[in-house]
VOKEKOL-248363 format. One line per 5 residues: for each residue x, y, z negated of C-alpha. Coordinates in nm, 2 decimals, padded with zeros to 4 digits. Each point is the difference from the previous one (the first is absolute). Layout:
N
X:Y:Z  ...
This chain:
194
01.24:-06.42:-03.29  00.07:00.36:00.17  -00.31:00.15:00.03  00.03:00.12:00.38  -00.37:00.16:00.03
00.03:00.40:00.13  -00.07:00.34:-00.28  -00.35:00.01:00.00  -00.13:00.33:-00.05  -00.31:00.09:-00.15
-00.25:00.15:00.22  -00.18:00.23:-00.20  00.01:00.35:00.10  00.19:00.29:-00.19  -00.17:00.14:-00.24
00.16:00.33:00.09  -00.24:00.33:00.17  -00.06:-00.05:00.40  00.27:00.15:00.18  -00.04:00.31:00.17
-00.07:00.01:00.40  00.26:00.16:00.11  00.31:-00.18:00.05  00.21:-00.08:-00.24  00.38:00.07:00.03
00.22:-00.30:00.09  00.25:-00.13:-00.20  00.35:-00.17:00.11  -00.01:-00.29:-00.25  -00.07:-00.33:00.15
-00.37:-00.16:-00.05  00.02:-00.15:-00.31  -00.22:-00.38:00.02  -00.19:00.11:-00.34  -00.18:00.29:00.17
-00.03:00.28:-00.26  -00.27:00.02:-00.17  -00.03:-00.35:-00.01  00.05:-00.26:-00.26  00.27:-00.28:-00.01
-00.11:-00.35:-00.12  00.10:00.08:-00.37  -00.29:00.26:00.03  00.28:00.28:-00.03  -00.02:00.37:00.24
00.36:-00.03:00.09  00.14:00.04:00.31  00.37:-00.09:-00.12  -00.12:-00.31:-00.19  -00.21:-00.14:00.31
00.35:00.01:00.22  00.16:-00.13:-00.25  -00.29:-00.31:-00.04  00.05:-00.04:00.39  00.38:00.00:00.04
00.00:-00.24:-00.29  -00.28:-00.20:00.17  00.17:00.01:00.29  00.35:-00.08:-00.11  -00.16:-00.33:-00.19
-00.14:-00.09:00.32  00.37:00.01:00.17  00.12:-00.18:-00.25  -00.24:-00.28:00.03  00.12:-00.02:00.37
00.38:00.01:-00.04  -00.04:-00.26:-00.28  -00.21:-00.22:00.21  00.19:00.02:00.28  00.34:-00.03:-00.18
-00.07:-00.29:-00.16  -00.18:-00.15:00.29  00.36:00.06:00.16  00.10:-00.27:-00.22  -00.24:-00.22:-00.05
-00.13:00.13:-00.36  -00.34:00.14:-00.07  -00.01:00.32:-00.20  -00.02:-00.14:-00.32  00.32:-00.25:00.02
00.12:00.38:00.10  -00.11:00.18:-00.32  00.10:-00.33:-00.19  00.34:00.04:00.17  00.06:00.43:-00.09
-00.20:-00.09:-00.37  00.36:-00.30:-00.06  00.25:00.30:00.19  -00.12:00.26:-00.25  00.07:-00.26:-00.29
00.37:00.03:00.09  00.14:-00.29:-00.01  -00.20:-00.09:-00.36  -00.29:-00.25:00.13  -00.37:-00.01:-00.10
-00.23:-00.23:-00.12  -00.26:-00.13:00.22  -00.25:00.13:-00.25  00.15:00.35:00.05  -00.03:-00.02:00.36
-00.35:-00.10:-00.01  -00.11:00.27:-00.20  00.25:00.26:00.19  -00.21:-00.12:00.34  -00.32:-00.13:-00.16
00.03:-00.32:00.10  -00.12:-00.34:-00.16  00.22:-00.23:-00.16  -00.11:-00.23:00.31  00.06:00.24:00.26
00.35:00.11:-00.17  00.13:-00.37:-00.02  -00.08:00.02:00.39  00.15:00.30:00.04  00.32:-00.12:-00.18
00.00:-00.34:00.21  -00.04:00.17:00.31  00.28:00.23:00.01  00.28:-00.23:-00.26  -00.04:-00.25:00.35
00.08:00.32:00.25  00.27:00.04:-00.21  -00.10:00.32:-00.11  00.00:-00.07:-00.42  00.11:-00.23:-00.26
-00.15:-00.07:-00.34  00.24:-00.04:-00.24  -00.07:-00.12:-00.39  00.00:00.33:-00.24  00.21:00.02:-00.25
-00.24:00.17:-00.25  -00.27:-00.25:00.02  00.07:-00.41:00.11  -00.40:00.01:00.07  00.06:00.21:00.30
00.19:00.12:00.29  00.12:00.29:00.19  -00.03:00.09:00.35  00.31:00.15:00.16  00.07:00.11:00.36
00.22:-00.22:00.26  00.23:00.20:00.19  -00.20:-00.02:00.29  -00.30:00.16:-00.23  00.22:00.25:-00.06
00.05:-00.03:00.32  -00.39:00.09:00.12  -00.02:00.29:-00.27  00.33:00.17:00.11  -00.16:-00.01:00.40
-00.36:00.09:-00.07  00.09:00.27:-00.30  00.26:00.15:00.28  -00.31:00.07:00.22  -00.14:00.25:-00.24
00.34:00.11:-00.10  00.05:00.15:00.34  -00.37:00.15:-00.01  00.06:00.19:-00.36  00.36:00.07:00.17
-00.20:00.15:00.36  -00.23:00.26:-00.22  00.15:00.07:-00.32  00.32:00.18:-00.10  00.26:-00.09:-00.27
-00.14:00.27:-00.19  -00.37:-00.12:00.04  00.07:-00.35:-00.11  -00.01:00.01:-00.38  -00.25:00.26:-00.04
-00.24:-00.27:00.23  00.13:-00.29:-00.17  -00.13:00.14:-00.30  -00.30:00.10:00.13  -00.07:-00.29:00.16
00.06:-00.16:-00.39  -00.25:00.19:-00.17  -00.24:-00.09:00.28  00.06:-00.36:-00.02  -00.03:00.00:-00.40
-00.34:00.23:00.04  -00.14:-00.24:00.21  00.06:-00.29:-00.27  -00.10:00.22:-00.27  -00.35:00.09:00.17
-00.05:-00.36:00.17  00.00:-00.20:-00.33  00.33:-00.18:00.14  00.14:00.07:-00.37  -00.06:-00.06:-00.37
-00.18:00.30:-00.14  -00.07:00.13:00.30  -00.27:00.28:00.05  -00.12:00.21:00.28
């Protein structure tokens, strides 16, 4: 689940001396919403890292919304959506339900749901796996496909609207290490430490 709550800041004051009474001169940056002087959640005096924390805060919080309201749009929740994008990024290869389970953190219970519900929309197929008689695969229908091509376009235009060509790898690689950070330091992964 998208954690949606606003940056909290800490409110203990700055450590630094009183400032002096006369007025201070102004500055043309923008306000930044980690005043300075002022800690960010992590405990950390950075002004950079608290708008960074926010925008990211923020732009989780978007994504929450478009997601909801995307697959509202056609009658999925958000996880048949993330269960959807999870089989389009398997390219064509299937899962196993177990796979998918852990990938969403679901229940073997709530997965075979989850299956049910979207093979009758039409939306998947299981399909025996070659590699193990035991067990099948889940592939996308075309009209899966279908509902990753049309959601995914919505945040292809967005990345499109405020990045340049130029800008694209550079943040796709950033946005990479972030996502592998976060596993490491959530415990999402063997051997993982903070």
């Amino acid at each position: 689940m998208t954690d949606t709550r606003p940056l909290e800041v800490d409110a203990v004051a700055p450590t630094t001396p009183a400032a002096p009474t006369s007025p201070a001169p102004t500055s043309p940056v923008t306000a930044s919403p980690v005043p300075v002087g002022r800690r960010t959640t992590d405990g950390v005096e950075d002004t950079d890292l608290g708008r960074l924390l926010t925008a990211f805060r923020l732009m989780q919080m978007q994504h929450a919304r478009v997601l909801h309201h995307e697959s509202v749009a056609r009658g999925l929740n958000a996880t048949d959506s993330r269960f959807v994008f999870f089989l389009a990024a398997a390219d064509g290869e299937g899962v196993t339900p177990k796979q998918s389970g852990e990938y969403l953190e679901l229940s073997t219970g709530a997965m075979t749901s989850l299956i049910d519900r979207l093979e009758k929309r039409g939306h998947l197929e299981r399909r025996p796996n070659p590699d193990d008689r035991r067990s099948i695969l889940i592939h996308l229908t075309a009209s899966g496909a279908a509902v990753a091509q049309q959601i995914g376009a919505r945040y292809a235009a967005a990345f499109r609207e405020v990045t340049t060509a130029e800008e694209r790898q550079p943040l796709a690689d950033a946005l990479a290490r972030l996502g592998n950070a976060l596993e490491r330091r959530s415990g999402l992964h063997a051997g993982a430490s903070a």
